[in-house]
N, C-alpha and C positions, 0 to 999 in steps of 0.2 A: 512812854516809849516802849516798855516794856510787853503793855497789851497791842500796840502796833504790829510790833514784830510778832508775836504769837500769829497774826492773822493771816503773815506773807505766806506760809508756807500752804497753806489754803486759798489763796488767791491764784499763786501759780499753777498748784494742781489742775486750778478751773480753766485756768490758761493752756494749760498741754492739753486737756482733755477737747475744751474747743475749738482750739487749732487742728487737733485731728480730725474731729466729727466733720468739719467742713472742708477739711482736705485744703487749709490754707499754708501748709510746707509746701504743697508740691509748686511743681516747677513752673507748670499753666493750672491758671484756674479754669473749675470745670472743663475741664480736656476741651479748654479752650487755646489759643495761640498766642493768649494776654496772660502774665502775671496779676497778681493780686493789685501790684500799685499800678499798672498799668489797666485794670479795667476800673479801678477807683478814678484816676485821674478820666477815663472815658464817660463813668458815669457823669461827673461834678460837669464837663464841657456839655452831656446833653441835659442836665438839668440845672445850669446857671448862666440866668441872661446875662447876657456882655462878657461872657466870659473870658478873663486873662488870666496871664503866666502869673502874675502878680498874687491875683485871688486864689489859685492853685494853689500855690505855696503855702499862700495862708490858712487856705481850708485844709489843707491836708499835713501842715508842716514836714512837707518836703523839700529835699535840699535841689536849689537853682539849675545846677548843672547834671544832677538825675533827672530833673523835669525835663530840662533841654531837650536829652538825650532821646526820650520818650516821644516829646513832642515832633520831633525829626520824626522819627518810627512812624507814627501815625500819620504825619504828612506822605512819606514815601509808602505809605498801604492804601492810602488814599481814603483816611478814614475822617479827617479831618481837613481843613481848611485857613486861613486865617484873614483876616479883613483890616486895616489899616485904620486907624482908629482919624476922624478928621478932627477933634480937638484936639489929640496928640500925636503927631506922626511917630513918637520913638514906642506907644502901644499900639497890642494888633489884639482883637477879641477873636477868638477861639470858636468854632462850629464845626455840626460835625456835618458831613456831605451823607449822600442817600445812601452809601455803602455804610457809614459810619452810624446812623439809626438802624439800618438793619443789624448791624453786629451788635450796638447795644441791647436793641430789643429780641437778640437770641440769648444776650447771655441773660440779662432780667429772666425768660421764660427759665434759662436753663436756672437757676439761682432759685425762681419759686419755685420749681420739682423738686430740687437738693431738698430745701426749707418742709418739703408739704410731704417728701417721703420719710422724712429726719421724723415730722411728728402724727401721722397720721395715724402709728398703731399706736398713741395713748389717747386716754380720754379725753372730753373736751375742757373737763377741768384743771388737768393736767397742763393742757397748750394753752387753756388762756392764765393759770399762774405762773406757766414761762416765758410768757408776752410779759407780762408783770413784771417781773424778777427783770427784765432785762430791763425795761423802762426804767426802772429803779433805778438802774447798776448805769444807763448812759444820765438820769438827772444829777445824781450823787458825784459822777465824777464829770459833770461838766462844768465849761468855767461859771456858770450861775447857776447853782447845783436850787435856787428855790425860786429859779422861774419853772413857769409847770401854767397850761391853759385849766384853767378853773371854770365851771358850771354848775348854776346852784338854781334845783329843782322845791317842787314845793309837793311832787307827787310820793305821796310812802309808798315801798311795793314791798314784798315779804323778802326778807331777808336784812331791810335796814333796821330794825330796832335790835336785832342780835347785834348788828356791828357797834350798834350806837351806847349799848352795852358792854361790850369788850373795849371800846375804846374809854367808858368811863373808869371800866374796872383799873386796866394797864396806867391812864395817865394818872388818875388821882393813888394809886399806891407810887408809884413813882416819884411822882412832885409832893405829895400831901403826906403819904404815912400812912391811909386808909387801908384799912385791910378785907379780906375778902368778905366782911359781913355789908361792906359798904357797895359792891358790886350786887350784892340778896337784894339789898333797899332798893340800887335802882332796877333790876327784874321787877321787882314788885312796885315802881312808879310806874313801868311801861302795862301791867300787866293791869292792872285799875286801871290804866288811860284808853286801853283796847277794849276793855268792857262795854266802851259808850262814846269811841271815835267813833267822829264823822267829818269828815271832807268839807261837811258845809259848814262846820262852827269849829273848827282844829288844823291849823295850817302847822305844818314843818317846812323850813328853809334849811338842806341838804347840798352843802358846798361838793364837788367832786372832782379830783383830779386824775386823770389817766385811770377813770373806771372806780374807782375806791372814794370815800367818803372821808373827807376832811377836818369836816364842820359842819357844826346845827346849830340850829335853834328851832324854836316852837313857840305858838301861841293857843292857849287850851284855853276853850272857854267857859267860866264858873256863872255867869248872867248875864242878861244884855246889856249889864254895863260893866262890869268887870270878868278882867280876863287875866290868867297868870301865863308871865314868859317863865321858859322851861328849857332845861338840856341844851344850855349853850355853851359849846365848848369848840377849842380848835385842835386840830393837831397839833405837836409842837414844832415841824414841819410849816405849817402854814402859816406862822402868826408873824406878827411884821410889815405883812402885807396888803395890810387894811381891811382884811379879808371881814375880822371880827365887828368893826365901827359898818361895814358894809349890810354883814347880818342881822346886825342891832337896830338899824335902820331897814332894814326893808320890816320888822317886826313892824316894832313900830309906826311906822304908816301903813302897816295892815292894821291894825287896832282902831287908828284913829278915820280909813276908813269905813270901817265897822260901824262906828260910832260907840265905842267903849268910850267908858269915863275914866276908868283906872285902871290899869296894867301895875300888877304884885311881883315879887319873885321872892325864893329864898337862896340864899344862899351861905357861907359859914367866910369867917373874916380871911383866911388864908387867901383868896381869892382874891384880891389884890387889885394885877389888871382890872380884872373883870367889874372888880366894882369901879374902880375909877371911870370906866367908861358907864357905868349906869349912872354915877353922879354925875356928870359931864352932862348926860342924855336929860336928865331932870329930877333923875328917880332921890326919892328923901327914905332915911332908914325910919323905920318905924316902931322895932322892937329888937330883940335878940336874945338870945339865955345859952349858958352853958349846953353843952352833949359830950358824952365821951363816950359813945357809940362809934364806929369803925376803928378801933384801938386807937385813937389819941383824941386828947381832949380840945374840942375845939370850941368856938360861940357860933352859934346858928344865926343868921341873921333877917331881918326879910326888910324889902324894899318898894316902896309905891310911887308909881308916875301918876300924876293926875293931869288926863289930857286936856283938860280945861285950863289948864296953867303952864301948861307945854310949848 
């Protein structure tokens, strides 16, 4: 409870601060003729088919007799309409008339100018980590704070093997106990693997949600018949959602269309999930020995699929 509360008082600050930047006290928005909930509820009618009083409420969780009130408004500015519903005569679906598109699409215009002068003197790194941040800030506090559209590439471009390293660093000190010498080791797995990447024998599977990288795997090739999976990991964000069994398999049926005979890994026992899903997939352990490299002691393990028996 106690760190909750430490955070409110920063939550709110970001609360006034925003509320001002966009001039949402004032009286009309953008020195428009509508209030805030009244150009909300205008938007929601021109971008929700069939729209009713009903689905208002619930999109907007506003109260029945405020909407009413509104919706009269609009009717009498003649911005709206309503149509009688024929399976239900006691519903009427909500549209807006040719006056009622035009006033939406001045305030949208008027809305991007706010947005585009609010960020046009910062950099462009700046605006796309406050695209970010926001994204962030409406998944977290929606009602399914770990739905998120996911897409998973197989193309590396400069910039993913840093991420894919800070994300090994952060999540294995966190979950594991590894310390920073454990984040050296994998610099220096990616840094041997860039020596003698090629596109044509080294695939990466690169999950990605709202722009940022989720989740990998790889497959690195040692001979035409053997190949080691590599850097599989998830956010802890991600995991749940079959994301992991999804990457493991698409590996996988890259190998065996390769025509590899055996796919290796290593990995150390903490890993848990992870192995249970290799043994599931087919993989057999085949060796292991102590380390107490990245300050804790753990067993190294390594694991082989043989696609001939797969």
């Amino acid at each position: 409870m106690g760190s909750e509360m430490s955070l409110i008082p920063t939550i709110r600050k970001f609360n006034r601060f925003y509320t001002k930047v966009l001039g949402l006290l004032d009286k009309h928005l953008l020195d428009s003729n509508f209030s805030l909930s009244e150009a909300r509820v205008l938007y929601e009618i021109g971008n929700t088919e069939h729209c009713t009083a009903r689905m208002l409420i619930d999109l907007l969780s506003i109260d029945a007799g405020y909407l009413s009130r509104i919706l009269k408004r609009f009717e009498k500015l003649g911005v709206i309409y309503r149509v009688q519903s024929e399976k239900d005569g006691r519903s009427f679906f909500l549209y807006l008339s040719s006056l009622g598109e035009e006033t939406l699409s001045k305030m949208n215009t008027l809305s991007d100018n706010q947005i585009r002068n609010m960020i046009i003197r910062l950099p462009y790194q700046s605006q796309v980590s406050i695209a970010r941040s926001m994204t962030n800030i409406e998944r977290e506090l929606s009602d399914n704070p770990t739905e998120r559209s996911v897409s998973i590439r197989t193309e590396l471009k400069p910039g993913d093997v840093g991420m894919l390293i800070h994300m090994h660093g952060w999540i294995y000190a966190k979950e594991c106990g590894y310390n920073l010498f454990f984040e050296g080791y994998v610099c220096k797995t990616f840094y041997d693997l860039l020596q003698t990447y090629s596109s044509d024998k080294d695939r990466f599977w690169l999950a990605e949600a709202n722009g940022e990288i989720i989740g990998s795997i790889a497959i690195i090739s040692h001979s035409n018949e053997k190949a080691q999976l590599r850097w599989f990991m998830l956010h802890p964000d991600a995991r749940g959602m079959g994301l992991g069994k999804k990457l493991l398999h698409e590996a996988i049926s890259y190998c065996k269309e390769r025509g590899y005979q055996f796919i290796f890994l290593e990995t150390t026992e903490d890993q848990k999930t992870a192995i249970g899903m290799y043994v599931k997939a087919g993989f057999q352990k085949i060796s292991e020995q102590e380390n107490e490299s990245w300050g804790k002691r753990h067993i190294e393990q390594t694991y082989e699929l043989n696609l001939h028996e797969a």
